[in-house]
DRENNUGU-259005 format. One record per residue (C-alpha): residue number from 1; residue in three letters; x, y negated, z. Coordinates in steps of 0.02 Angstrom, whole numbers, padded with zeros to 5 digits, always signed. Layout:
PT num residuo     px     py     pz
PT NUM     ALA      X      Y      Z
...
end
This chain:
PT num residuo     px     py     pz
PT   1     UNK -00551 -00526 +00849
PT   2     UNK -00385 -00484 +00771
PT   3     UNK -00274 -00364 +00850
PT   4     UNK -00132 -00333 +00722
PT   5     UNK +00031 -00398 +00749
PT   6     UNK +00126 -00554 +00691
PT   7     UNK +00270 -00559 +00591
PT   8     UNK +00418 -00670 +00656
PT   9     UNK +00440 -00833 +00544
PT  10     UNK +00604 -00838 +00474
PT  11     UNK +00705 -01010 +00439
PT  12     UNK +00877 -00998 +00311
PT  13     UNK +01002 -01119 +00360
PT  14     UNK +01147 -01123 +00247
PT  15     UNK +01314 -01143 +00291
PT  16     UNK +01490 -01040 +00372
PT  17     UNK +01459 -01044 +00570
PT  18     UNK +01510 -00967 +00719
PT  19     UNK +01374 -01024 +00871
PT  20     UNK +01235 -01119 +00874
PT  21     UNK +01108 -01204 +01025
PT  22     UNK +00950 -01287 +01023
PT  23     UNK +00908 -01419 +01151
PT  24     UNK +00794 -01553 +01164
PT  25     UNK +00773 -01593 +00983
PT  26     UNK +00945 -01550 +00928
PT  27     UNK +01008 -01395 +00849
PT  28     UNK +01196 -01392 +00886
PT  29     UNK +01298 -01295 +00740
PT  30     UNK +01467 -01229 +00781
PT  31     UNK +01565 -01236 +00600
PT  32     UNK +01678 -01083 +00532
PT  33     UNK +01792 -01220 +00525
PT  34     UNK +01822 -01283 +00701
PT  35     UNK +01683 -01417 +00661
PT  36     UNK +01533 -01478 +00773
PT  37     UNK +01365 -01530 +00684
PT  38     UNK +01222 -01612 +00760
PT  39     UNK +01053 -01604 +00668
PT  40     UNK +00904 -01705 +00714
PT  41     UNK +00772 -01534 +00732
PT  42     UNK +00635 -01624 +00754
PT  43     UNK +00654 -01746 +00590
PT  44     UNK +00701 -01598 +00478
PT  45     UNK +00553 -01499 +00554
PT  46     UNK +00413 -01667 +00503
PT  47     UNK +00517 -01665 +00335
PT  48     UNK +00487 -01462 +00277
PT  49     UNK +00403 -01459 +00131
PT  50     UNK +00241 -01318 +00171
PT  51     UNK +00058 -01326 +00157
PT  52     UNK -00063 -01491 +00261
PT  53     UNK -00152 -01333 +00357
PT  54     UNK -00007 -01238 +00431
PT  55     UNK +00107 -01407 +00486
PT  56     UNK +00025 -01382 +00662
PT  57     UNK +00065 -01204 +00686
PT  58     UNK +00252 -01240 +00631
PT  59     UNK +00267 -01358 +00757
PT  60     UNK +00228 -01224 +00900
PT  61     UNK +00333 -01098 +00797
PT  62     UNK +00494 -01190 +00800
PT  63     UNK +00461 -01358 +00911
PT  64     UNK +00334 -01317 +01037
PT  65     UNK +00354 -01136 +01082
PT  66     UNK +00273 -01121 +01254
PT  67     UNK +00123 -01226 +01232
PT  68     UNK +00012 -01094 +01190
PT  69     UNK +00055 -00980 +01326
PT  70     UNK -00112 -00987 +01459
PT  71     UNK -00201 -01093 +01337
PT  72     UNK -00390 -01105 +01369
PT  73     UNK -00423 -01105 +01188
PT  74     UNK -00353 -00950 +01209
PT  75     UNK -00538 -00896 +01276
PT  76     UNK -00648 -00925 +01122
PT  77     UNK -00611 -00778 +01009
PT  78     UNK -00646 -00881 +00864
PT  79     UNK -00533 -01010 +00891
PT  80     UNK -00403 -00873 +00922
PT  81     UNK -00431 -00793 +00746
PT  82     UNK -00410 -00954 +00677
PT  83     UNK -00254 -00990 +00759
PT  84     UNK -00174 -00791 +00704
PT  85     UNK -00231 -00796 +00529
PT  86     UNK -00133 -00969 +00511
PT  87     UNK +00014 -00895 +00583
PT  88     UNK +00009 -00737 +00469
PT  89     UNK +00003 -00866 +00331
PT  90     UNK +00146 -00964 +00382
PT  91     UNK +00259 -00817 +00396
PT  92     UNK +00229 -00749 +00237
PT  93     UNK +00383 -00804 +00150
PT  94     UNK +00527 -00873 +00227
PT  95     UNK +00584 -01057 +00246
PT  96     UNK +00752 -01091 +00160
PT  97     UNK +00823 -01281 +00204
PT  98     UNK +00897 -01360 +00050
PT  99     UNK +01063 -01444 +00059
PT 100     UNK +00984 -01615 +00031
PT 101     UNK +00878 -01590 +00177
PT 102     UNK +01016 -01529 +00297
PT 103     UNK +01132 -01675 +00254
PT 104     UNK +00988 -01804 +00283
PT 105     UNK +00966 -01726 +00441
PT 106     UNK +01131 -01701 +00511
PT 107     UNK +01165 -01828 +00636
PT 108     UNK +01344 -01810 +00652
PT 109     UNK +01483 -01680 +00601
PT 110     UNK +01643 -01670 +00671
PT 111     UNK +01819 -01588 +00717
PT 112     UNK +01762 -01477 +00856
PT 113     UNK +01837 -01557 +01033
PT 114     UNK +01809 -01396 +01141
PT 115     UNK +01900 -01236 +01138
PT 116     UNK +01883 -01116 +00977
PT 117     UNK +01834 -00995 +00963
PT 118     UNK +01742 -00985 +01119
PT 119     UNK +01638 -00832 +01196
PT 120     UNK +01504 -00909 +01257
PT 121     UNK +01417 -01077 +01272
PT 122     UNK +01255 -01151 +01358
PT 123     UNK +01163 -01312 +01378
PT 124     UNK +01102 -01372 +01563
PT 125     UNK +01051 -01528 +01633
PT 126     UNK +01073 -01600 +01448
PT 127     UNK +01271 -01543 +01467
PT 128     UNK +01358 -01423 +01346
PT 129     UNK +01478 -01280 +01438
PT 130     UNK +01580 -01167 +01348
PT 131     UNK +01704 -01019 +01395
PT 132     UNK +01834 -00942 +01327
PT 133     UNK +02013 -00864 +01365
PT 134     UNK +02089 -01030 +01402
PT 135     UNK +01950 -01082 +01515
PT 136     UNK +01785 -01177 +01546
PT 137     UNK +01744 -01350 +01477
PT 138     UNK +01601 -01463 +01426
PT 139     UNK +01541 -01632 +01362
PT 140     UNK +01381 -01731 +01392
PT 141     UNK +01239 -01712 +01277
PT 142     UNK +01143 -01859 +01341
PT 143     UNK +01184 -01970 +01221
PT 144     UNK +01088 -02074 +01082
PT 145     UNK +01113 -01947 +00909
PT 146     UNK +01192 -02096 +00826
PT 147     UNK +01328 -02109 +00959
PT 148     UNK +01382 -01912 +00965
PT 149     UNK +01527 -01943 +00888
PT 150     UNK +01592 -02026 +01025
PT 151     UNK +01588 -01889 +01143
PT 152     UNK +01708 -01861 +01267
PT 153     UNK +01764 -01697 +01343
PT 154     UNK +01827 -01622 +01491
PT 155     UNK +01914 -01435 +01557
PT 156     UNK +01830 -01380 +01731
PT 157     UNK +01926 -01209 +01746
PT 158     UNK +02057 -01107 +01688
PT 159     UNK +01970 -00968 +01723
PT 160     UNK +01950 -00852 +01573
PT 161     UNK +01797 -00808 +01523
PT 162     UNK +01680 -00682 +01407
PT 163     UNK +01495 -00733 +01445
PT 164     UNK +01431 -00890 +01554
PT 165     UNK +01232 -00928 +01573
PT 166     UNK +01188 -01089 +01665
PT 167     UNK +01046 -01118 +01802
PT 168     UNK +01006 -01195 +01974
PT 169     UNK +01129 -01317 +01941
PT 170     UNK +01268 -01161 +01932
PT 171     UNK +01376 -01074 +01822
PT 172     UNK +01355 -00891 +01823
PT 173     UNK +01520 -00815 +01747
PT 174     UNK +01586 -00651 +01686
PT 175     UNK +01745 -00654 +01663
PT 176     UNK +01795 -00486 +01648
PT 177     UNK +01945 -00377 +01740
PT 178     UNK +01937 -00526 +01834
PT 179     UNK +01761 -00497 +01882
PT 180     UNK +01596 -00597 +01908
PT 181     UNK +01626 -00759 +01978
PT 182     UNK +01490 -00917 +02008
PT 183     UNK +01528 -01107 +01967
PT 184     UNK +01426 -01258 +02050
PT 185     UNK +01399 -01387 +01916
PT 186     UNK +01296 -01511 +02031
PT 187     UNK +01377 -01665 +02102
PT 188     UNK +01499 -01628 +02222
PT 189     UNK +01524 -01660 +02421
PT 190     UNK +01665 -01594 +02544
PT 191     UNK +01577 -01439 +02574
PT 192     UNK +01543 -01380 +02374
PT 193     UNK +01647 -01260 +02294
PT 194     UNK +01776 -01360 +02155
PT 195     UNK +01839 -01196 +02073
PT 196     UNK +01746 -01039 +02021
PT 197     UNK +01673 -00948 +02143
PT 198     UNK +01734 -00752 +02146
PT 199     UNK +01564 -00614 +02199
PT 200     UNK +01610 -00470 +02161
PT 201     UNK +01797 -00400 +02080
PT 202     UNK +01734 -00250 +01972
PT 203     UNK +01731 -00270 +01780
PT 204     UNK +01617 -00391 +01728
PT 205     UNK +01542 -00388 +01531
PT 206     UNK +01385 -00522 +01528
PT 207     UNK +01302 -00606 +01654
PT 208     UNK +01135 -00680 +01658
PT 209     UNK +01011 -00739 +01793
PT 210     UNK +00855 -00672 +01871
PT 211     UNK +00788 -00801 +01994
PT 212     UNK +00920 -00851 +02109
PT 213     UNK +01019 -00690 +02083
PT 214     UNK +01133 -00620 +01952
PT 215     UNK +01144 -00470 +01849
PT 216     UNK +01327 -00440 +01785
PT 217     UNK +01324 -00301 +01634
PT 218     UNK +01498 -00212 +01604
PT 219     UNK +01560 -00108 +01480
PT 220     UNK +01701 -00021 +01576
PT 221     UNK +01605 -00019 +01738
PT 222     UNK +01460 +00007 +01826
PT 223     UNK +01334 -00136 +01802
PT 224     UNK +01255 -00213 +01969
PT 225     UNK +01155 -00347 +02032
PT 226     UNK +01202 -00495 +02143
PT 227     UNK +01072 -00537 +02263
PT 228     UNK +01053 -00717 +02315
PT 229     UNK +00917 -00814 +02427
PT 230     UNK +00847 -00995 +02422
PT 231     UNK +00823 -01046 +02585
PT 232     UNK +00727 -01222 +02597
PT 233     UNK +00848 -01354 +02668
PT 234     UNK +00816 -01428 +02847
PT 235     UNK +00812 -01606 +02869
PT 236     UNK +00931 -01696 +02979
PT 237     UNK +01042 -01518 +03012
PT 238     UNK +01213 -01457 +02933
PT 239     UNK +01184 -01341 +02816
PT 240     UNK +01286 -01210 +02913
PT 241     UNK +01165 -01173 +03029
PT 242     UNK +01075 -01087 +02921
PT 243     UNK +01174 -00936 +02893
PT 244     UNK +01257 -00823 +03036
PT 245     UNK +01448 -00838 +03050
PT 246     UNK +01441 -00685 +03005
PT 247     UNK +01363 -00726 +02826
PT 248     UNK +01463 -00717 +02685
PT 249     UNK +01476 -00897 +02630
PT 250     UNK +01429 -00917 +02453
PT 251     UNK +01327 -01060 +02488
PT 252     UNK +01293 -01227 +02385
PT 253     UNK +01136 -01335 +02307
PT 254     UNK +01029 -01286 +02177
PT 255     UNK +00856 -01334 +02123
PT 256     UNK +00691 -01276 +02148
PT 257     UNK +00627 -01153 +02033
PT 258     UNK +00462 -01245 +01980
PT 259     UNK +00313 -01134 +01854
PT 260     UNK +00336 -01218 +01699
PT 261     UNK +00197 -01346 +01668
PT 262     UNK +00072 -01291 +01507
PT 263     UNK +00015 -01413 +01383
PT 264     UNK -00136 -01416 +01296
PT 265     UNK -00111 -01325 +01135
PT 266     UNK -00236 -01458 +01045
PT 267     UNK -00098 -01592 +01090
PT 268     UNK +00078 -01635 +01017
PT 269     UNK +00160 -01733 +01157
PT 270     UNK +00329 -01767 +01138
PT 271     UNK +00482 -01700 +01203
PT 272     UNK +00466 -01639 +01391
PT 273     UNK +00556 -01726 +01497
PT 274     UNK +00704 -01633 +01606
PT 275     UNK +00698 -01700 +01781
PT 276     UNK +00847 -01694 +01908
PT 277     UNK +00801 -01562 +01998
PT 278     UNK +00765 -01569 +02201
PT 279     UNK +00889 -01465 +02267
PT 280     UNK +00898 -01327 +02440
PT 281     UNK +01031 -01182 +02493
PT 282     UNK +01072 -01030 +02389
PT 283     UNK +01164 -00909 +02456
PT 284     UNK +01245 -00724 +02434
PT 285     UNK +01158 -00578 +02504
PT 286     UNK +01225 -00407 +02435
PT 287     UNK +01258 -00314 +02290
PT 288     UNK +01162 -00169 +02216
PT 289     UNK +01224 -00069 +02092
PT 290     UNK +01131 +00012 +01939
PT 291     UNK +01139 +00182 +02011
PT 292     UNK +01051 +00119 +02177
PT 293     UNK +00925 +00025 +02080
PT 294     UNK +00849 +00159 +01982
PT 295     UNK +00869 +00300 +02079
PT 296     UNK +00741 +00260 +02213
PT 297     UNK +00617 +00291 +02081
PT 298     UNK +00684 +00421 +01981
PT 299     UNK +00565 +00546 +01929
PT 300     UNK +00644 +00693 +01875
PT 301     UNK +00744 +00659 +02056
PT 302     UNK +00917 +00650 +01941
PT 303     UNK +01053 +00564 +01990
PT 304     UNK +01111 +00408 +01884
PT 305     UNK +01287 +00469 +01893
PT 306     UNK +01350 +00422 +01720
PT 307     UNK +01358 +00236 +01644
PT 308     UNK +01202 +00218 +01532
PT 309     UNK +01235 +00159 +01358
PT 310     UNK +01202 -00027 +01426
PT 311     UNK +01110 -00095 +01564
PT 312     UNK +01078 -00281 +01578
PT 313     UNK +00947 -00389 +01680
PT 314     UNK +00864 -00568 +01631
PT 315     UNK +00737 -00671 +01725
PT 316     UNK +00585 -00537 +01816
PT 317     UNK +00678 -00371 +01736
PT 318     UNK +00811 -00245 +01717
PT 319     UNK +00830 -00125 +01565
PT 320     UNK +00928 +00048 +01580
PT 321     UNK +00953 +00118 +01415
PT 322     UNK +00959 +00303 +01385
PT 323     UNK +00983 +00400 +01218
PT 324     UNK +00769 +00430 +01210
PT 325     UNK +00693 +00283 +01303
PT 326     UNK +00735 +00123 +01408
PT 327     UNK +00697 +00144 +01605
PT 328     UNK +00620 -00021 +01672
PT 329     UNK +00627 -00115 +01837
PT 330     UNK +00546 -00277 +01886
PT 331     UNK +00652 -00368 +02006
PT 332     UNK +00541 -00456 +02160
PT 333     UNK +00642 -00580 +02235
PT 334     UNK +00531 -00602 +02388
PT 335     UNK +00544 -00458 +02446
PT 336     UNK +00656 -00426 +02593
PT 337     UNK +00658 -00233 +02606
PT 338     UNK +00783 -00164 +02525
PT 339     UNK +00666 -00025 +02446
PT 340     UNK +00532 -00169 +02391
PT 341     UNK +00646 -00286 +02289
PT 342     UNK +00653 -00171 +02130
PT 343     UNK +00484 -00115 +02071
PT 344     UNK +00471 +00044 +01937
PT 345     UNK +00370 -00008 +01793
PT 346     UNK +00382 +00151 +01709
PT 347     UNK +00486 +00174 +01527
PT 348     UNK +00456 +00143 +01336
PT 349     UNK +00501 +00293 +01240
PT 350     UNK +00606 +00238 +01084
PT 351     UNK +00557 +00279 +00915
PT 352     UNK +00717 +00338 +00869
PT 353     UNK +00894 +00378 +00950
PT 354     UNK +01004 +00224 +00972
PT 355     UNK +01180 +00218 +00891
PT 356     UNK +01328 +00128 +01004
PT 357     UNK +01225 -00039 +01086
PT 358     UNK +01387 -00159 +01058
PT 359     UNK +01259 -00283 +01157
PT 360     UNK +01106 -00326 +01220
PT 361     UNK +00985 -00473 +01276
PT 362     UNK +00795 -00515 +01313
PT 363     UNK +00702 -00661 +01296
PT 364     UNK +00481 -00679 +01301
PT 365     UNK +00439 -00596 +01137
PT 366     UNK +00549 -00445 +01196
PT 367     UNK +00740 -00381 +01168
PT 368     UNK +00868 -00363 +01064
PT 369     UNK +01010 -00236 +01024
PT 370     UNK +01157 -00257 +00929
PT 371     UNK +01217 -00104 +00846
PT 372     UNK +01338 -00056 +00707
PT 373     UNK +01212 -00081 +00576
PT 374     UNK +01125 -00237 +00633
PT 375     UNK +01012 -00298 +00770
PT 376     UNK +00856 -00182 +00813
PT 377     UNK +00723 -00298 +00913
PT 378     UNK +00582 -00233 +01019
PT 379     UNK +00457 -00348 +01036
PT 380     UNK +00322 -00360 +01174
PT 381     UNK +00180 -00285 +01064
PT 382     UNK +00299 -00121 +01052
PT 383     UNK +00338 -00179 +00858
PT 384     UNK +00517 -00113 +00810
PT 385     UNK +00608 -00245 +00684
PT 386     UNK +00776 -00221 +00604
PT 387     UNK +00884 -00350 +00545
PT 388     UNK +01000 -00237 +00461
PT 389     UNK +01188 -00308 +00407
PT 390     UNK +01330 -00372 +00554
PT 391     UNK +01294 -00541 +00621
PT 392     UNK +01451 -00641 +00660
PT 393     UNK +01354 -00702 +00831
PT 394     UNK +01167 -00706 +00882
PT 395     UNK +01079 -00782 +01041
PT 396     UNK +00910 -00780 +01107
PT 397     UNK +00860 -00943 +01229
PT 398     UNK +00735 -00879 +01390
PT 399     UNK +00799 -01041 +01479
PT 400     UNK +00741 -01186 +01359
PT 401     UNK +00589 -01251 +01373
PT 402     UNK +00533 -01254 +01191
PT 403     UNK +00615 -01122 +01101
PT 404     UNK +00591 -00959 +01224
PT 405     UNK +00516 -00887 +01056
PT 406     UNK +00685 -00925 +00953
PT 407     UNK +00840 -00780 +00890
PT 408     UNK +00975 -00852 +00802
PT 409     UNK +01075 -00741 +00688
PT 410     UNK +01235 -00797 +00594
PT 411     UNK +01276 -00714 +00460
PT 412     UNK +01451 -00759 +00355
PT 413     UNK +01344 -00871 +00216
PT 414     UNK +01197 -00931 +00323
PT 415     UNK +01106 -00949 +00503
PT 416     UNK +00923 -00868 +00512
PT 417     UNK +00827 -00950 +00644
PT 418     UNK +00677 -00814 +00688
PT 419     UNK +00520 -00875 +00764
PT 420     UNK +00415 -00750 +00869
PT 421     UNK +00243 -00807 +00910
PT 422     UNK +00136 -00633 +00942
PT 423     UNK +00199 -00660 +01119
PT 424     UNK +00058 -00798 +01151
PT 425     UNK -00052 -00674 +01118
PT 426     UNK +00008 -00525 +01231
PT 427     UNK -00058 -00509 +01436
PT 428     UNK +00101 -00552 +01518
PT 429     UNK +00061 -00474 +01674
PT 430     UNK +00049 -00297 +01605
PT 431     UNK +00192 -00325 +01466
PT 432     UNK +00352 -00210 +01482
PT 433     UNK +00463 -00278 +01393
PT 434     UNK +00521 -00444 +01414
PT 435     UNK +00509 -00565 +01517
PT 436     UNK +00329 -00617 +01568
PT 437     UNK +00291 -00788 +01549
PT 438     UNK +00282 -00892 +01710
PT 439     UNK +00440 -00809 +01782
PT 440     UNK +00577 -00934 +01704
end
């Protein structure tokens, strides 16, 4: 069986942008030029022009990307070869998208009705959220791709903001000196929160989720973690009996996390459907900082004193970088000792020192680092790829449900969609870095 590692597939988009999202079939472009595009992903996919034998394993590298996690195909060794050599094939050169293809395939383009430039945007619930220094506002995305041009907008906050990352019907917000503050985005009653939410006051950089809870990254501070609970709700009772008065009361709805349901590789189904979600009562615990975090299992028995280079946290881990090697924690949300939550997984010694990390994200098939010089990803396998030359913006997407595998990178002439698919092939229980499947 083959053991060597897989190339990411890369796609060249041309065109000046400035953000882009993918979401249920539709790749949203964010123009240079204070323009919205809409392209229909799916029909451009059907319509790229590559060999009869490899149209299957495009459509898991850039439409499907979690159906082959867990697959029981998976088990026959010589089905697997098959399935890696056609891979290795299809990334062999990359996939440029000819002008003729992108305007046949562009759905609608437009003057862009949301703030610009923003500093962060996010699809949930099939709604678009963006944030910037004048606020927080969205639109619908739940609309036929013929009728996006009639999209209508509206401003939920004045709050200004530098990173936003949406899940269990919430908002998770950092919006700097201001701090890291929480939004509910579900429908409202008397008792839910109608303006931003604030958790904690220090400097807050980047935010992103892990489970119910919420790591806030700064670069002026010390980074920390914001513990929250999901407590079932109880039938027939207010929900303020179930916290002490005592409690502080960061309390609303939010869904369920649910596993995310495998499909059988051998089958092209179409789009998964997004259900509304059942919903039960989060609420704030406490806050743990990096320092307390990581020193429980330090060890050389040093003290974290100093603010690492960057430290940031997504979905079942936390990453601590130092000038040699990136410390590890996994986060266990079940856990109610104090000592149990954070588990040490040990450290990956880097092949080289890091310049300046300007930022930093994770996603299944491993992380990313922005640097001076370019991005520098790690992937799961322990493969180091460059991407050298500054990216005017660049997001990963652990939340989707079809393009976990996908980095964007926007350069000033062009977007480069990478597809990573040697993550299907790595045992995500023993994997360091990132995020193991199952744990969305």
């Amino acid at each position: 069986m083959q053991t060597s590692t897989i190339e990411p597939l890369k796609i060249i988009i041309p065109g000046e942008y400035y953000d882009s999202q993918i979401y249920d079939g539709k790749l949203y472009l964010w123009g240079a030029n204070s323009s919205i595009s809409v392209l229909n992903w799916n029909g451009l996919v059907e319509n790229i022009n590559i060999e009869d034998n490899l149209k299957l394993v495009l459509k898991f590298a850039i439409q499907y990307g979690d159906d082959l996690y867990n697959n029981l195909l998976f088990q026959e060794p010589d089905i697997k070869d098959i399935i890696l050599t056609k891979f290795k094939k299809l990334v062999k050169n990359p996939i440029e998208i000819s002008h003729n293809l992108l305007v046949n395939h562009t759905v609608s383009e437009k003057d862009n009705p949301l703030p610009f430039p923003h500093a962060d945007s996010s699809i949930h619930y099939k709604t678009v959220y963006v944030g910037s220094q004048s606020g927080i506002s969205h639109f619908n995305s739940n609309s036929q791709l013929d009728e996006f041009s009639k999209i209508k907008t509206k401003k939920i906050s004045d709050l200004p903001v530098l990173s936003l990352s949406a899940s269990h019907l919430t908002l998770a917000l950092a919006a700097g000196s201001e701090g890291l503050f929480d939004y509910y985005i579900g429908e409202k009653s008397n008792d839910k929160q109608h303006e931003p939410r604030c958790i904690n006051e220090h400097n807050s950089n980047f935010v992103r989720w892990l489970y119910p809870s919420v790591f806030s990254s700064s670069y002026f501070d010390e980074s920390y973690f914001a513990d929250f609970k999901i407590t079932k709700k109880r039938k027939n009772k207010p929900r303020e009996s179930m916290i002490s008065e005592n409690q502080p009361r960061l309390l609303y709805n939010t869904e369920i996390t649910r596993e995310i349901e495998n499909l059988d590789a051998s089958i092209i189904t179409s789009e998964k459907v997004e259900k509304q979600p059942e919903t039960d009562t989060r609420y704030f615990q406490k806050l743990f900082s990096v320092n307390e975090i990581f020193e429980t299992f330090d060890n050389n028995n040093e003290k974290n004193n100093q603010i690492p280079e960057i430290t940031w946290g997504t979905h079942d881990k936390i990453y601590l970088v130092k000038k040699d090697h990136i410390q590890l924690a996994k986060c266990n949300p079940t856990k109610r000792n104090e000592k149990q939550k954070f588990i040490d997984i040990g450290s990956v010694e880097l092949e080289k020192t890091l310049t300046e990390i300007i930022s930093a994200d994770s996603s299944f098939f491993g992380i990313v680092l922005e640097q001076d010089d370019g991005l520098l990803i790690i992937t799961s396998m322990g493969q180091y790829i460059s991407l050298p030359g500054e990216p005017i913006n660049w997001r990963v997407f652990p939340n989707s449900k079809n393009y976990t595998n996908q980095l964007h990178v926007i350069y000033e002439d062009s977007i480069h969609i990478y597809s990573f698919n040697h993550d299907f092939f790595v045992n995500q229980a023993d994997k360091k870095i990132g995020i193991s499947f199952g744990k969305k």
